[in-house]
C-alpha positions in Angstrom: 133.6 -30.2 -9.4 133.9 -32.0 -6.0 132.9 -28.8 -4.0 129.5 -28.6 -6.9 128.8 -32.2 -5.6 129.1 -31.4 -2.5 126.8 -28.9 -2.4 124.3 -30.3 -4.9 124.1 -33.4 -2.9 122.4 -32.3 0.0 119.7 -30.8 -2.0 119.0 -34.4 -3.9 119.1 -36.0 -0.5 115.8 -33.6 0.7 114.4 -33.7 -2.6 114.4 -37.6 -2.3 113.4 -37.8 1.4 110.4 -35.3 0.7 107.2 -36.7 1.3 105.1 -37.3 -1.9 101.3 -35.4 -2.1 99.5 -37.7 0.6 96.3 -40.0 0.2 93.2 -39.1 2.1 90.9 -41.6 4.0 87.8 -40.4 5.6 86.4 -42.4 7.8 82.5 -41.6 9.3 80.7 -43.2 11.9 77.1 -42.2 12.1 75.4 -41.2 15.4 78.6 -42.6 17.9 78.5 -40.8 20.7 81.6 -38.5 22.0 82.9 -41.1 24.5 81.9 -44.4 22.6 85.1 -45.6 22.1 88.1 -46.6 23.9 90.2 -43.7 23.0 87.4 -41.3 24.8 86.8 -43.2 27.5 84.4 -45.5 26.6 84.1 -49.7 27.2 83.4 -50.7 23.4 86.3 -52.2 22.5 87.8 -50.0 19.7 91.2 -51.0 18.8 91.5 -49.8 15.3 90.6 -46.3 16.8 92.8 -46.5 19.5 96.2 -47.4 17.7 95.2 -44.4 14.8 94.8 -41.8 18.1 98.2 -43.9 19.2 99.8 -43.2 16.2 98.5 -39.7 15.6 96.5 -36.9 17.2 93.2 -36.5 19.1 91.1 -33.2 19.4 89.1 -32.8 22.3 87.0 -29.7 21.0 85.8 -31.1 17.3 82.3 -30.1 16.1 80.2 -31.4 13.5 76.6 -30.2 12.3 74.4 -31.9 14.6 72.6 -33.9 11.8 74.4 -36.5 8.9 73.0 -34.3 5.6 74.0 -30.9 7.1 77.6 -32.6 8.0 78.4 -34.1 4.9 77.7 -31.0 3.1 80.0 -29.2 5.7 82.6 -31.8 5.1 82.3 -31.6 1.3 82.3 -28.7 0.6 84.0 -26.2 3.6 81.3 -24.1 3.9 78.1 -24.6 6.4 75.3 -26.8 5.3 72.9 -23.6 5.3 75.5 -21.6 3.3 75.2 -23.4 0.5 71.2 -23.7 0.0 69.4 -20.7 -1.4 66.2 -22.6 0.8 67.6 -23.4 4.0 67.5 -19.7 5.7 63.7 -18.5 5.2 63.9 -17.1 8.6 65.2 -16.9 12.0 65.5 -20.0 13.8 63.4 -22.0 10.7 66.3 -24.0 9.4 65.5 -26.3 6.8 66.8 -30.1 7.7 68.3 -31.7 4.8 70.8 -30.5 2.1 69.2 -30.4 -1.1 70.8 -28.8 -4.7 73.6 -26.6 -3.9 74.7 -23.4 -5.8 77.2 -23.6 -9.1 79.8 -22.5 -6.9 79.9 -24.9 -4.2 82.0 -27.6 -5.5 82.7 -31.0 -3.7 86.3 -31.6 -2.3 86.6 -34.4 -4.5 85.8 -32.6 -7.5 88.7 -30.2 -6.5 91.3 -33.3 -5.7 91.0 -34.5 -8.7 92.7 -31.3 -10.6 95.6 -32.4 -8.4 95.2 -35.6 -10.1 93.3 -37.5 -7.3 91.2 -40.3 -8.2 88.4 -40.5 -6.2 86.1 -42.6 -4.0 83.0 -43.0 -1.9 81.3 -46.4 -0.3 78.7 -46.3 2.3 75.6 -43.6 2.7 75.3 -40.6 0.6 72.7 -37.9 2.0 73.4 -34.9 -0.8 71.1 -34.0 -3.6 73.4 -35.1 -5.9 74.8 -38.4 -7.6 78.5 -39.2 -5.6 79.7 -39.2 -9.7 78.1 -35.7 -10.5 80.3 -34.4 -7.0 83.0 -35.9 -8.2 83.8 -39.2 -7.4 85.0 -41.4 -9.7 83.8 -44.7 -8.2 81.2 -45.2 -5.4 79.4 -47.9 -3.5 76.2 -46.7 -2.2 73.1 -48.0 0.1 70.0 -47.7 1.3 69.9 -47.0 4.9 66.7 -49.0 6.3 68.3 -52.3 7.7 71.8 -53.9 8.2 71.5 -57.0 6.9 69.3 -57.0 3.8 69.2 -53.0 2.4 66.5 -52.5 0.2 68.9 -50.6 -2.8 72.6 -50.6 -3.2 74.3 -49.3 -6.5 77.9 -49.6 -7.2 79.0 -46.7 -9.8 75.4 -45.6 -10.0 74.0 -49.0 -11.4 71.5 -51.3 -9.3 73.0 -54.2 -8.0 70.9 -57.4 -7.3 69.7 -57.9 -3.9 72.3 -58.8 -1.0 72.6 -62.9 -0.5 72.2 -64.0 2.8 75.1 -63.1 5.1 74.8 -59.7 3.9 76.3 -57.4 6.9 76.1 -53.7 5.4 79.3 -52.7 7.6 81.2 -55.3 6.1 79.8 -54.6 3.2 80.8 -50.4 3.1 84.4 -52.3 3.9 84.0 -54.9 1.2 83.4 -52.7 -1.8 86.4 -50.1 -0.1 89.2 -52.8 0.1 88.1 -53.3 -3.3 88.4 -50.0 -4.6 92.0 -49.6 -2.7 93.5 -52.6 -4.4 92.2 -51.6 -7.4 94.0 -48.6 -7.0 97.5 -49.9 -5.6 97.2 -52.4 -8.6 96.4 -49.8 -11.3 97.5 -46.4 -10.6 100.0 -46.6 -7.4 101.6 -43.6 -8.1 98.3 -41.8 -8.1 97.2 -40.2 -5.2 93.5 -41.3 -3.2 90.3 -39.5 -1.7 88.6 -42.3 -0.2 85.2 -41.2 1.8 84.0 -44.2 3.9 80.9 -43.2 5.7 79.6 -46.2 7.6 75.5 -46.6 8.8 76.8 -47.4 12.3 75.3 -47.0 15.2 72.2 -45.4 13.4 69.2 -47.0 13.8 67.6 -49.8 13.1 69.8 -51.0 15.4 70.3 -54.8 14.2 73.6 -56.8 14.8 74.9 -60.2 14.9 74.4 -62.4 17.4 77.8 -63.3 17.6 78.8 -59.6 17.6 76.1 -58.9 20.5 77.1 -61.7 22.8 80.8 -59.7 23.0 79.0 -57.2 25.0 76.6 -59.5 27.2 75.9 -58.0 30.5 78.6 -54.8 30.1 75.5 -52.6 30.4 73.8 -53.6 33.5 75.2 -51.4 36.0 72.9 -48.6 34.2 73.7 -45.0 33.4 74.3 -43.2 36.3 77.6 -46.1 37.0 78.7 -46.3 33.0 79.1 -42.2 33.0 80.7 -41.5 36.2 83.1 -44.7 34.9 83.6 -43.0 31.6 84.1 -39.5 33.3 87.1 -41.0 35.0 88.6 -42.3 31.8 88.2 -39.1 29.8 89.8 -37.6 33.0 92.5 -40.0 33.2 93.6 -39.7 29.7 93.6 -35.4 29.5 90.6 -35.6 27.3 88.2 -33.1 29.2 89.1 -30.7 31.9 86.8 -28.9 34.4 83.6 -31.2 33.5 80.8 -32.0 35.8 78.4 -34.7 34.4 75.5 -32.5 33.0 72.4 -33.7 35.0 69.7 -35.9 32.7 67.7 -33.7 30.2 64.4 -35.2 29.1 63.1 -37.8 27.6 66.2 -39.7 29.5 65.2 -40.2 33.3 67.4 -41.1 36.0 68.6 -44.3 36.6 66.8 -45.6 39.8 63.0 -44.5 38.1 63.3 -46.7 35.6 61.6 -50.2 36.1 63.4 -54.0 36.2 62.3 -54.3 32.8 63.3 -50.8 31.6 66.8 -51.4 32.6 66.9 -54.8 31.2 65.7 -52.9 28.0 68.0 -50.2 27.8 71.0 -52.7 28.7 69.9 -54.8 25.6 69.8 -51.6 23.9 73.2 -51.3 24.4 74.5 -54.0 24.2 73.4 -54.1 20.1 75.0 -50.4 20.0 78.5 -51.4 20.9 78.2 -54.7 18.7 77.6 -52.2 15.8 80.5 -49.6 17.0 82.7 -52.8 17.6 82.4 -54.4 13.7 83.0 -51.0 12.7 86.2 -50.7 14.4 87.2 -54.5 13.4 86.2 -53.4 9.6 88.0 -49.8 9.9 91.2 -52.0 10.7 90.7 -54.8 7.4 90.8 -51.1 5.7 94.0 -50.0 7.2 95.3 -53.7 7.0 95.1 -53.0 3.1 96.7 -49.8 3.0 99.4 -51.3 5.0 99.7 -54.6 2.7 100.6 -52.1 0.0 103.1 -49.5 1.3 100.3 -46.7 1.2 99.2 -46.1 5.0 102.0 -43.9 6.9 101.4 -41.6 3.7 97.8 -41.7 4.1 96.1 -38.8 6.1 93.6 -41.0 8.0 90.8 -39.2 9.8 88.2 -40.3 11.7 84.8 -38.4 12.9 81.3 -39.0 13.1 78.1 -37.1 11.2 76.8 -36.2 14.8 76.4 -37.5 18.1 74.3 -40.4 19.5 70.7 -40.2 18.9 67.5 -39.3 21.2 65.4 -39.5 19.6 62.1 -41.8 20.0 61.7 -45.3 18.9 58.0 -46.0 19.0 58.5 -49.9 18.8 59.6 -49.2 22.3 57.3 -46.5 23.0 57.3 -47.8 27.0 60.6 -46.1 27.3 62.9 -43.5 25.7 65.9 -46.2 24.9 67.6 -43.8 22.6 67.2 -41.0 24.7 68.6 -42.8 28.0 71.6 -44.5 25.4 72.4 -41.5 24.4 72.7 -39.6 27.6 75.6 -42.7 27.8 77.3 -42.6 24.7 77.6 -38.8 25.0 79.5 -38.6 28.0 79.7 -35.7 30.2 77.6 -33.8 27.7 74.7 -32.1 27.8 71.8 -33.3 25.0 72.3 -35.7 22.0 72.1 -35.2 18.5 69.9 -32.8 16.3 70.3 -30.3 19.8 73.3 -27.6 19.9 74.4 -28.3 22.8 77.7 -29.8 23.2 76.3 -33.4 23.5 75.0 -32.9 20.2 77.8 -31.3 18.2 80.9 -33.0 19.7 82.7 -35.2 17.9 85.8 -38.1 18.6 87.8 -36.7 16.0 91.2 -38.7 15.1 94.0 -38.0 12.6 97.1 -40.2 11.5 99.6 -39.3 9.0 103.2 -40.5 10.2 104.7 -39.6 6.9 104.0 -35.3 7.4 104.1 -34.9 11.5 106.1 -36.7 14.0 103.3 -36.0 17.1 102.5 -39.9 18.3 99.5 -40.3 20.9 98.7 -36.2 21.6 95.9 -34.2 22.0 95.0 -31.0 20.4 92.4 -28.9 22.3 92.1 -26.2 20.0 88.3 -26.0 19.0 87.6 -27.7 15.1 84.6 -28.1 13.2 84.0 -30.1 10.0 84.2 -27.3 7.8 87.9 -26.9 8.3 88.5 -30.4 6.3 88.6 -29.5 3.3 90.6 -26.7 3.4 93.0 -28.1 5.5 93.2 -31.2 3.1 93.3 -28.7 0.0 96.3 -27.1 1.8 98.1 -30.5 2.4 97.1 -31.3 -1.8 98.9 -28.4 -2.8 95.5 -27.4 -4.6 94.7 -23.1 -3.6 90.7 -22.5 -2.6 89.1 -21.6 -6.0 88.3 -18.2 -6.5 85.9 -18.3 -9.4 84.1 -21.1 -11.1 82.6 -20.5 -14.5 83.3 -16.9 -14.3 81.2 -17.2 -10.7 83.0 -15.7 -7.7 83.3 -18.9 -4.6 83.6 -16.9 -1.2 86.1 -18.4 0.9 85.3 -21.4 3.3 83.5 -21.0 6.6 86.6 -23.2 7.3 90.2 -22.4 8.5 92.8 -24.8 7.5 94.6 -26.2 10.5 97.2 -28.3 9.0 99.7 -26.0 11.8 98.4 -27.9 14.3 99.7 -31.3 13.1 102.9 -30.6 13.5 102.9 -28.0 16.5 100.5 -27.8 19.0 99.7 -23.5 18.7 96.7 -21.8 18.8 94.5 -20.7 15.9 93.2 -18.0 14.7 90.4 -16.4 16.7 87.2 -16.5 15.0 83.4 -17.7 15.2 81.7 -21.1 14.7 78.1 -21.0 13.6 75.1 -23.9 13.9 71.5 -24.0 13.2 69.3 -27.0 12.7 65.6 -27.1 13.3 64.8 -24.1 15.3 68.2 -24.9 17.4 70.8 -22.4 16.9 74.3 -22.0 18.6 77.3 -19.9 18.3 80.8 -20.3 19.5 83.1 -17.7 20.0 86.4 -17.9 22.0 85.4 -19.9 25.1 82.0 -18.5 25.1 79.0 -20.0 23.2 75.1 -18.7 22.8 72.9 -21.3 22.4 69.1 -20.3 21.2 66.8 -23.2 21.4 63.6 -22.6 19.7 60.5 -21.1 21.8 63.3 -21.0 24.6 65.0 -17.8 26.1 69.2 -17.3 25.1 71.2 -19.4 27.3 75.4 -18.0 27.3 77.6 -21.1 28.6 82.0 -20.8 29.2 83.0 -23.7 27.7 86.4 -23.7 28.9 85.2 -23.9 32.7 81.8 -25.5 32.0 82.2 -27.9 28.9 79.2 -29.7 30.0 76.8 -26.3 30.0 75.7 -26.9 33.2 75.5 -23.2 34.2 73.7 -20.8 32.0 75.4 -17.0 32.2 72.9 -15.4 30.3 71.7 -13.2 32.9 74.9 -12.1 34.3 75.8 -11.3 30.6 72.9 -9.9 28.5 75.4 -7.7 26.7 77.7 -10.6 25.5 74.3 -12.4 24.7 72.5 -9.8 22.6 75.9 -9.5 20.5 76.7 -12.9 19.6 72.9 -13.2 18.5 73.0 -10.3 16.1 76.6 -12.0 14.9 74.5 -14.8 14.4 72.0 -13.2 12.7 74.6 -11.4 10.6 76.5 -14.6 9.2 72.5 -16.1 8.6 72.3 -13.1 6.3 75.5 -13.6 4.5 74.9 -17.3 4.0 71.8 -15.9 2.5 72.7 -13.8 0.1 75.9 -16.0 -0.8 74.1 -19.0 -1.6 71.4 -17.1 -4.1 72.1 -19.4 -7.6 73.2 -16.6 -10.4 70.9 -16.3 -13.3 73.3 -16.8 -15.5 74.8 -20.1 -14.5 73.2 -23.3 -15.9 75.9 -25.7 -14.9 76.8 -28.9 -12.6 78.0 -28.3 -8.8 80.4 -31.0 -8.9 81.8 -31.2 -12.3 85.3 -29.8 -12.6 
């Protein structure tokens, strides 16, 4: 009996110490630029982002979609935005922009959680064709996206609410109605595991901000671009972020520096200065979130990851038609790379991407340079549910995801497996293959870039390498197809994406 003990003992000890099915907390910026915060180099102060890249892992090669519709879907679902619309492929580079009604059997990740016995949530934008309930959600906080402090819609569970009182701040707001939903939760079902998808309007235009939150960044801008980037470069530098990186010389409609009048600089450093006031409340509201998590027990078993829809935005504002602010904020906030969002190049698809989750890997404060794109979330949080990728749905065969599930790499820093990584937005059309990447820009000839000596694609290969070229196009072309054919609805399927 005393040796049975003995020996059964052990086995209630890991049993006990074995880490429960983990929360999930999403968090999305919207048009943040690679190197806006602290963490990658930038002078916003970020502390919220800088203790979860402290306490857990950064990646210096994370992609998303280029565009917020096309990246949510990606996220969502594990499968490229253009995979999953029978519409979005009616030639070659046409891509259409947004993500409208997606085939039966593209199911939403939360959809899929919540047969592990997730409940569900969603506050801030939603960009999909669908309802955030229909995906599968059980509770959401929704708004419209034309102003910060007085949106014209909000809905919370699908049902109007009145208009905001004054004071309304919609950051706070996205944080408000997610506290809320978390305390809920800790109150109600503790013992139930969370999704919680958080997906902030900051720093998309309109670019409005409190005063208060402005003055915090008073006159940080007005040593101009070509100081701030060569600043940042050192920091990314400093901290192991980037290696081999020249700062890719300005692309239009961003000029350099000294042509820019006295009152285009003033301009642009205002400009500025009400960017980082937005990335700054979301930081300090990002942290009220953790704050709760913490007050409750529920954090350092909560997967917390951070990214943003796509990169910092050029495109033109015509209240300010003199000059192209976005364009010459963006060649800032994207830091040493090339282009800004919408484009395929890297300063369009790069992403800060941060994950924390004490409770499954020990790794505290390193980097992971292995290249990830959004569509590897939700298999690599299906894998950390316990929940297998479907195989069917309503007798309908699912392909398997675009993504790979990297979960490995949280605990031990190894390569992946080889394989491709595919974009195409709006004529713009890129594809990454180990270290090299084709990038097709519409009415443009093929450019060929190494990344891993030229991150910044300042030196196009093309010509030296026509026969690498031609074949990563027609690989291209041949995943287009597939996505084609994959994402035709059935005939005989008359049923709703999201519901399980």
């Amino acid at each position: 009996l005393c040796v049975a003990t003995l020996l059964v003992a052990p086995a209630r000890l890991r049993a006990a110490s074995a880490p429960k099915t983990p929360n999930f907390l999403v968090l999305l910026a919207d048009d943040l630029g690679f190197s806006d915060a602290a963490c990658y180099g930038g002078e916003i102060a970020t502390p919220s982002l800088d203790r979860l890249a402290k306490e857990g892992l950064r990646f210096t090669q994370a992609y998303n979609a280029g565009r917020n519709s096309p990246t949510v879907a990606a996220l969502l679902t594990g499968f490229y935005a253009q995979h999953v619309r029978s519409d979005s492929l009616p030639g070659v580079p046409a891509i259409a922009t947004e993500v409208g009604a997606l085939p039966t059997w593209a199911r939403l990740l939360p959809a899929l959680l919540k047969q592990a016995g997730y409940t569900t949530y969603h506050a801030g934008k939603w960009q999909l064709d669908s309802t955030p309930q229909e995906g599968g959600f059980d509770h959401s906080y929704t708004l419209g996206l034309d102003r910060q402090f007085a949106p014209a819609n909000h809905q919370l569970d699908g049902q109007t609410l009145p208009a905001p009182a004054p004071g309304y701040q919609a950051t706070t707001a996205i944080a408000d109605q997610a506290i809320a939903f978390l305390r809920t939760h800790a109150a109600q079902t503790p013992k139930t595991p969370f999704f919680a998808c958080i997906a902030f309007a900051s720093p998309h235009s309109p670019l409005q901000a409190s005063q208060e939150d402005i003055a915090r960044y008073k006159g940080q801008f007005d040593a101009g671009t070509d100081v701030l980037r060569a600043a940042r470069l050192e920091r990314l530098w400093a901290q192991g972020l980037l290696h081999n990186v020249e700062l890719a010389d300005p692309a239009l409609p961003a000029k350099p520096w000294d042509s820019l009048s006295a009152p285009e600089q003033q301009a642009f450093a205002s400009r500025m200065e009400i960017h980082a006031a937005l990335v700054d409340r979301m930081d300090r509201e990002i942290g009220r979130i953790l704050e709760q998590l913490s007050s409750t027990g529920a954090l350092d078993n909560t997967v917390v990851l951070f990214l943003s829809n796509n990169a910092a935005s050029a495109d033109l504002n015509t209240a300010q038609s003199f000059i192209r602010l976005e364009a010459q904020g963006a060649l800032l906030a994207n830091t040493p790379l090339r282009l800004s969002r919408k484009d395929v190049y890297e300063g369009g698809i790069s992403t800060p991407f941060i994950l924390r989750w004490p409770s499954g890997f020990k790794a505290k404060g390193e980097r992971r340079e292995q290249p990830v794109h959004v569509v590897d979330v939700a298999p690599t949080l299906l894998k950390l549910a316990g929940v297998p990728w479907p195989k069917t749905f309503n007798t309908v065969a699912v392909p398997s995801s675009d993504g790979v599930d990297f979960s490995a790499l949280l605990r031990e820093n190894k390569p992946l497996p080889s394989r491709a990584l595919w974009w195409a937005h709006e004529g713009y059309c890129a594809f990454r293959l180990g270290d090299w990447k084709w990038v097709a820009s519409k009415g443009q000839p093929a450019e060929l870039y190494y990344l891993r000596a030229d991150r910044a694609e300042t030196r196009d290969l093309a010509a030296a390498n026509m026969e690498r070229l031609k074949e990563m196009e027609a690989q291209w072309t041949k995943m287009a197809a597939r996505f084609r054919a994959d994402s035709q609805e059935p005939k005989h399927a008359n049923v709703s994406f999201g519901t399980p």
